[in-house]
C-alpha positions in Angstrom: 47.3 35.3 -3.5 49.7 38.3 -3.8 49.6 41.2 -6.3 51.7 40.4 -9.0 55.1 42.3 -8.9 57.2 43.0 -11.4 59.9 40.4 -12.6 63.5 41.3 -12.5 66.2 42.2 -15.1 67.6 38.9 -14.6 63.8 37.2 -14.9 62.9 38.7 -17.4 66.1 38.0 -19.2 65.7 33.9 -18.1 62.1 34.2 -19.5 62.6 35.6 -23.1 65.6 32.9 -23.1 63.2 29.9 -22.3 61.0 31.0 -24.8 63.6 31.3 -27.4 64.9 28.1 -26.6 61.4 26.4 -27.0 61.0 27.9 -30.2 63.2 27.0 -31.9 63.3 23.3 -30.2 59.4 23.5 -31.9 60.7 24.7 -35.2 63.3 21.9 -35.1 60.3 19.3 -35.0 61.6 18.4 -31.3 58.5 18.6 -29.3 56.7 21.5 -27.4 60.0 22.9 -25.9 58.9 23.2 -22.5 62.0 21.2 -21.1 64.3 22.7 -22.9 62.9 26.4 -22.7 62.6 25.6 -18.9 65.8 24.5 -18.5 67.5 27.7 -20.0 65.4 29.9 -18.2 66.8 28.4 -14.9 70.3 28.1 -15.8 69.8 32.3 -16.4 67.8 32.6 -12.9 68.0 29.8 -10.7 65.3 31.0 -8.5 63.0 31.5 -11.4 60.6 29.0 -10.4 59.8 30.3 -6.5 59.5 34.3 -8.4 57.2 33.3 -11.2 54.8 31.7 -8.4 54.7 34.5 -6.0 51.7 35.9 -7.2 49.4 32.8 -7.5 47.4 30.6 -5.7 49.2 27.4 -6.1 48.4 23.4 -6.4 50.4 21.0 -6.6 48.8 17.3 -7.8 51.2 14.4 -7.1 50.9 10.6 -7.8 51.7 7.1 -9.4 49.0 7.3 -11.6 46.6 10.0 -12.9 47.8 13.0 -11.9 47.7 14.6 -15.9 44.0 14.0 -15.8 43.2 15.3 -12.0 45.5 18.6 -13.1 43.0 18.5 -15.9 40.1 18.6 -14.1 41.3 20.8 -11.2 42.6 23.3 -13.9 38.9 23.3 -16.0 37.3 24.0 -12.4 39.6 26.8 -11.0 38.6 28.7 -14.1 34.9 29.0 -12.9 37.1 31.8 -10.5 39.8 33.2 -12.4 42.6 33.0 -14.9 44.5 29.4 -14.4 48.0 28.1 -15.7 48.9 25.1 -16.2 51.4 22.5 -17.1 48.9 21.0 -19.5 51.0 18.1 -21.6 52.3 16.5 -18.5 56.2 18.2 -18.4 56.4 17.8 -14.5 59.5 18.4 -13.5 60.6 21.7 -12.4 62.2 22.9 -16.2 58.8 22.3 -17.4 56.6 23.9 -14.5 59.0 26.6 -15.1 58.4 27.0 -18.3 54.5 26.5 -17.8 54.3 29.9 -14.8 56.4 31.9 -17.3 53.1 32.0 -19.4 50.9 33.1 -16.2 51.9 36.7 -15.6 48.2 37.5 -15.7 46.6 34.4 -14.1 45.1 33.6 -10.4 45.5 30.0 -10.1 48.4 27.2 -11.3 47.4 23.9 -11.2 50.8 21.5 -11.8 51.6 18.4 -11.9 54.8 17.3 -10.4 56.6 14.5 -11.1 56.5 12.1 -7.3 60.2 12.7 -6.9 60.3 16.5 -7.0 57.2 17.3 -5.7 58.9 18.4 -2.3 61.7 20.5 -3.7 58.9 22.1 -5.9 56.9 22.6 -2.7 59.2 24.7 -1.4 60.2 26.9 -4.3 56.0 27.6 -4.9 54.9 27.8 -1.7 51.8 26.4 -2.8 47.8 26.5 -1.2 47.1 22.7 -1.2 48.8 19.8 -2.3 47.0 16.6 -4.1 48.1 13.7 -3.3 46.6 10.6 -5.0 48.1 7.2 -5.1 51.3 5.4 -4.9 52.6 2.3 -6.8 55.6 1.0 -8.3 56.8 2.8 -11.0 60.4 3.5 -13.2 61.7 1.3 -10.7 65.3 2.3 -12.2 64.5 5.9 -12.0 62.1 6.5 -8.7 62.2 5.1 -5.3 60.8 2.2 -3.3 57.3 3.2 -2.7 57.9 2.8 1.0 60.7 5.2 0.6 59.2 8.1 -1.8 56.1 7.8 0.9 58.3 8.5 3.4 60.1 10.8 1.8 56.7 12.6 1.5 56.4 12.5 5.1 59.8 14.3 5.9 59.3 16.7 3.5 55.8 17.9 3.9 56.0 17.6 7.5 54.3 21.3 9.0 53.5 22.2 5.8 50.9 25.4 5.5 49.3 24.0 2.5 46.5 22.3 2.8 46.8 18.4 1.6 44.1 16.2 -0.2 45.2 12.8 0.1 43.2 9.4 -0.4 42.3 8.1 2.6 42.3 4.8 0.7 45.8 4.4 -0.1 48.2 3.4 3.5 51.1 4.9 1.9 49.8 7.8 1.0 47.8 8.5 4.4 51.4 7.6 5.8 52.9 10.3 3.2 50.1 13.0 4.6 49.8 11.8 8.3 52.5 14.3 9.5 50.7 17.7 7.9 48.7 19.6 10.2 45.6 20.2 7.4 44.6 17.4 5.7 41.1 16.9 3.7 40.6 13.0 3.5 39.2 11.9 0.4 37.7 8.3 -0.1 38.8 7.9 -3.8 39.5 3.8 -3.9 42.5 1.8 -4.9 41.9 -0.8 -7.3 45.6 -2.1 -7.1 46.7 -3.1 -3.6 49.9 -5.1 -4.6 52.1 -2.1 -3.0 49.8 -1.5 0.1 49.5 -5.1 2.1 52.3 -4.3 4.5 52.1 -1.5 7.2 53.9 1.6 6.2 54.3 2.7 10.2 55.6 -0.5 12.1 56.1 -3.4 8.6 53.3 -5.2 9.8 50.8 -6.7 8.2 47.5 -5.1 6.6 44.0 -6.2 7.8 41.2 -5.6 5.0 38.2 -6.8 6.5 36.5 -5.1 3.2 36.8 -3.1 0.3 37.2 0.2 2.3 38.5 -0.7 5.7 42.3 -0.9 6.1 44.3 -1.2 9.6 47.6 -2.5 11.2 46.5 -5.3 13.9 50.1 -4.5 15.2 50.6 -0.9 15.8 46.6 0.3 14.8 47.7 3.0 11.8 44.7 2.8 9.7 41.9 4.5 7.4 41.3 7.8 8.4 37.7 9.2 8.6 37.0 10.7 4.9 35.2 14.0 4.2 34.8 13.5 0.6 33.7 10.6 -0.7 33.2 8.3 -4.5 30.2 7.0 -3.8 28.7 5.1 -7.6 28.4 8.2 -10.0 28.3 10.6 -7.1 30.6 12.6 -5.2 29.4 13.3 -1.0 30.9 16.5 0.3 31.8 17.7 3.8 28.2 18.1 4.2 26.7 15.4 3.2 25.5 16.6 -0.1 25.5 14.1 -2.7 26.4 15.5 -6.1 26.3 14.2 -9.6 29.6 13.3 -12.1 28.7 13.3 -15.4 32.3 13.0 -17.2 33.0 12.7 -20.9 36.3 10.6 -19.7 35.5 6.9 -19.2 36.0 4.2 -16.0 35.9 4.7 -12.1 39.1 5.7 -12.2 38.1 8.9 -13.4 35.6 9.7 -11.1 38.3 9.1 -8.3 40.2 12.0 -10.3 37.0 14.0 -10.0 36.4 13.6 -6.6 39.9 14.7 -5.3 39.8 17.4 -8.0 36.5 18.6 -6.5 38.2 18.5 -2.8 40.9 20.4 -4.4 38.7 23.3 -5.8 36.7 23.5 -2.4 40.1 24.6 -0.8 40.0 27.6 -3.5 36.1 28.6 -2.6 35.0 26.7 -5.7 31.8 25.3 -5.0 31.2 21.2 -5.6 28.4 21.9 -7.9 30.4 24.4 -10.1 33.9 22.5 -10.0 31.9 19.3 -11.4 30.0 21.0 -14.2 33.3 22.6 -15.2 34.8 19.0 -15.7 32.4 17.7 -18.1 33.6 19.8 -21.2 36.6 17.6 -20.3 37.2 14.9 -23.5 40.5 13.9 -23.4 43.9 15.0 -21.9 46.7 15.3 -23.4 45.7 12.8 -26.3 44.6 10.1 -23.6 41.1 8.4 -24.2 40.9 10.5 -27.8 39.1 8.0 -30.7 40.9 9.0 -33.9 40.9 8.0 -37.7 43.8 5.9 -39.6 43.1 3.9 -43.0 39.2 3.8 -41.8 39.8 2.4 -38.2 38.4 3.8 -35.2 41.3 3.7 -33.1 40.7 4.6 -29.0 44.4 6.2 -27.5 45.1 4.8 -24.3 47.9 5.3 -21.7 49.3 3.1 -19.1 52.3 2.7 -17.9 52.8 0.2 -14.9 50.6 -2.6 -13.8 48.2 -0.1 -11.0 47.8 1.7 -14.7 46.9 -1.3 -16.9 44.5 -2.7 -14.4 42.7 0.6 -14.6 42.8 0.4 -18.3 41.9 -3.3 -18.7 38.8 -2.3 -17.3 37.8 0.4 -19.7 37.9 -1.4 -23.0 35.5 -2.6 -24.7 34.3 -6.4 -24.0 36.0 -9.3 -26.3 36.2 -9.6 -29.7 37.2 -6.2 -29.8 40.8 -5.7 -31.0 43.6 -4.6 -28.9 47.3 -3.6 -29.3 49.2 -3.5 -26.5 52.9 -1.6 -27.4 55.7 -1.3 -25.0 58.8 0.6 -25.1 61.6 1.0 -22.4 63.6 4.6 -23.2 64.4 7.0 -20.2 61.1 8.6 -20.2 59.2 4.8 -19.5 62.0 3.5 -17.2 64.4 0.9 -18.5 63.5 -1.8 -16.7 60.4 -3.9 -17.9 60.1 -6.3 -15.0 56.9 -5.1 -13.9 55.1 -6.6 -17.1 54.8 -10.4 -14.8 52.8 -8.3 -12.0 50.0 -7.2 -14.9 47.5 -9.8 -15.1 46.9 -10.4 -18.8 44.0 -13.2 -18.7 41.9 -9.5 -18.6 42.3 -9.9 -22.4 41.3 -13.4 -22.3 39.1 -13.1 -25.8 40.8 -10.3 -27.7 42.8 -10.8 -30.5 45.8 -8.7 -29.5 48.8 -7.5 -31.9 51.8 -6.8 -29.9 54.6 -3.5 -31.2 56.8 -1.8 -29.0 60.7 -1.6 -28.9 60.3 -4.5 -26.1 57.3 -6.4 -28.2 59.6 -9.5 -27.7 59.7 -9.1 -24.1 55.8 -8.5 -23.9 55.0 -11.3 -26.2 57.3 -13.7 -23.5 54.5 -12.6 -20.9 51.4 -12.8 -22.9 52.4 -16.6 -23.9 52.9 -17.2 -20.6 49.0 -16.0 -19.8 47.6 -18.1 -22.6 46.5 -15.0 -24.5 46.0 -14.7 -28.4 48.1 -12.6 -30.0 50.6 -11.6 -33.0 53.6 -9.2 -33.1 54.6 -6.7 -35.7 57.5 -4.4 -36.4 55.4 -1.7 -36.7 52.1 0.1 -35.3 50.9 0.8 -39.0 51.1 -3.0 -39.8 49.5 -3.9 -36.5 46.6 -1.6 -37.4 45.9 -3.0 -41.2 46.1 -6.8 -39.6 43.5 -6.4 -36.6 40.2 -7.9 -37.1 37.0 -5.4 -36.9 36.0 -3.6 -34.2 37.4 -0.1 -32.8 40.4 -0.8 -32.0 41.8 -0.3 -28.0 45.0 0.6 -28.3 46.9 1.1 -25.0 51.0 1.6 -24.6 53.3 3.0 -22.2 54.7 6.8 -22.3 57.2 6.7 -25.5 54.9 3.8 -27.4 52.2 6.2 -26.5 54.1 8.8 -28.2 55.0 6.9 -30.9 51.6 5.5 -32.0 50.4 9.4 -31.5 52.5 10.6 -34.7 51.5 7.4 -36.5 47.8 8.0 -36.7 48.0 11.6 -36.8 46.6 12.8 -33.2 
């Protein structure tokens, strides 16, 4: 970490613009303005990003899936050492990192999320300390690349990078991603969805998984790496040996996976395991995810998920049948326009739960659900879908914009 310096004429100009511009994009009922206040702070100064994060110690967190949460987590345990900032509702692309550092003139530590396509160009605009990188699976398959070709894309980009890189030693494409950095802390955080990770990401051959953990190429031998840090149960073992305890308010394996790299990520910033974890159990929900709110007397539990790795995960989260679920879909720019990837989501997981269907593409959900033999009814609307569902706390999960949506609905 650097002293800070001071910020230009032109910085500070681009700064009190972004600001402006996200001020009055909240007083026009239009969101939290980081986008938009990010993106006129960069059209003043397009170096902006790179001069805000000169004085801080930087990490970058990078994946499919679960990359708001393990920000989350990495940002509560970098406090135990100093003053973080943070891209906290999930705006990661660079207008919205942008507009995230130009609140951290006094802070020690940014922890950011960046969106898988511009993690590289962000990398070399923040210089940053260590990199995260956690998972890869289809995704926006409109918007974002091949998984094949954003892990190599990785690869290219990060190859002889300083930073130091946390990557799951679980996932081939992303220990193909890390394989060419010369500091890489292997963490053995699991992959539950494997649909994107039979083939080889080296040669194209074929993936041998003699177990749960083991993974390797008979054909050109790329395989697991050795991990230092490793999910074992409700535990997390360190680089030496140490087994320490998670005790998370935020529900499902899943989670501890986040915790584990997280805790690997504040090692690399002299935050002790012990500390890091502690720090991540005032932790409730992020960013509205996993919240339990109140509407017309239901107990209603907020879940995201947003491509089939994501609603595995979630499936196995919920509570067990006859509790009520609705499941809501959209498909605008922010959730990709193309809905294909509801057939690789295996519905018969809700195989006893009355489920009400909403959504902008409702129609094209309800399509998949008959097709799995599930119970279920569609309505126009999430209030309506609410009233008719049976008792029980009600699960509901949707994608980014349905997420969104239901959000304002019920008030959260």
């Amino acid at each position: 970490m650097s002293e800070s310096t001071p910020l230009s004429a032109r910085a500070r100009l681009a700064v009190t613009a972004g600001k402006a511009a996200a001020a009055v994009s909240r007083a026009a009922g239009r969101g939290s303005g980081s986008v938009i206040g990010g993106r006129v702070a960069l059209k003043f100064d397009p170096e902006l990003l790179s001069r805000l994060a000169g004085h801080l110690d930087v990490v970058l967190i990078s994946a499919t899936n679960g990359k708001t949460t393990t920000t989350r987590l990495v940002a509560e345990a970098l406090r135990a050492g100093g003053e973080v900032v943070s891209n906290a509702l999930g705006a990661n692309m660079p207008a919205g990192i942008t507009s995230a550092l130009s609140a951290g003139a006094n802070a020690r530590f940014a922890a950011l999320e960046v969106d898988e396509k511009y993690l590289i160009a962000v990398a070399q605009d923040v210089n940053p300390k260590a990199i995260a990188l956690l998972n890869l699976s289809r995704d926006q398959l409109d918007r974002a690349a091949e998984t094949r070709m954003m892990a190599e894309h990785w690869r290219e980009g990060l190859q002889g990078t300083k930073a130091t890189v946390i990557a799951n030693a679980d996932d081939p494409l992303i220990v193909w991603a890390a394989s060419s950095c010369p500091n890489v802390v292997w963490v053995a955080a699991g992959q539950a969805w494997k649909d994107d990770a039979w083939s080889c990401p080296s040669c194209g051959g074929v993936l041998q998984r003699p177990d749960d953990t083991t993974w390797r190429c008979a054909e050109c031998g790329f395989g697991r790496p050795t991990p230092t840090w490793v999910l074992t149960g409700d535990s997390v073992l360190d680089p030496h040996g140490t087994t320490w305890p998670i005790h998370l308010q935020l529900p499902g394996r899943a989670n501890k996976a986040n915790a584990t790299s997280a805790a690997a990520v504040a090692a690399t910033f002299g935050i002790a395991p012990q500390v890091a974890l502690q720090r991540m159990q005032s932790v409730a929900a992020v960013a509205g995810r996993y919240d339990v709110v109140q509407y017309e007397g239901r107990d209603i539990r907020l879940l995201l998920a947003k491509n089939p790795a994501g609603w595995l995960e979630t499936f196995s989260l919920i509570d067990p049948p006859p509790a009520p679920v609705i499941l809501g879909v959209n498909a605008r720019g922010a959730d990709g326009t193309d809905t294909s990837w509801l057939w690789d989501v295996d519905y018969t997981r809700l195989t006893g739960h009355p489920i009400a269907v909403i959504g902008d593409r409702r129609l094209d959900l309800a399509v998949r659900l008959e097709v799995a033999g599930q119970n279920f009814q569609v309505f126009d609307t999430a209030a309506e879908a609410i009233r008719n569902s049976p008792p029980g706390r009600i699960e509901a999960i949707a994608n980014y914009t349905a997420f969104q949506d239901l959000r304002r609905v019920v008030g959260n």
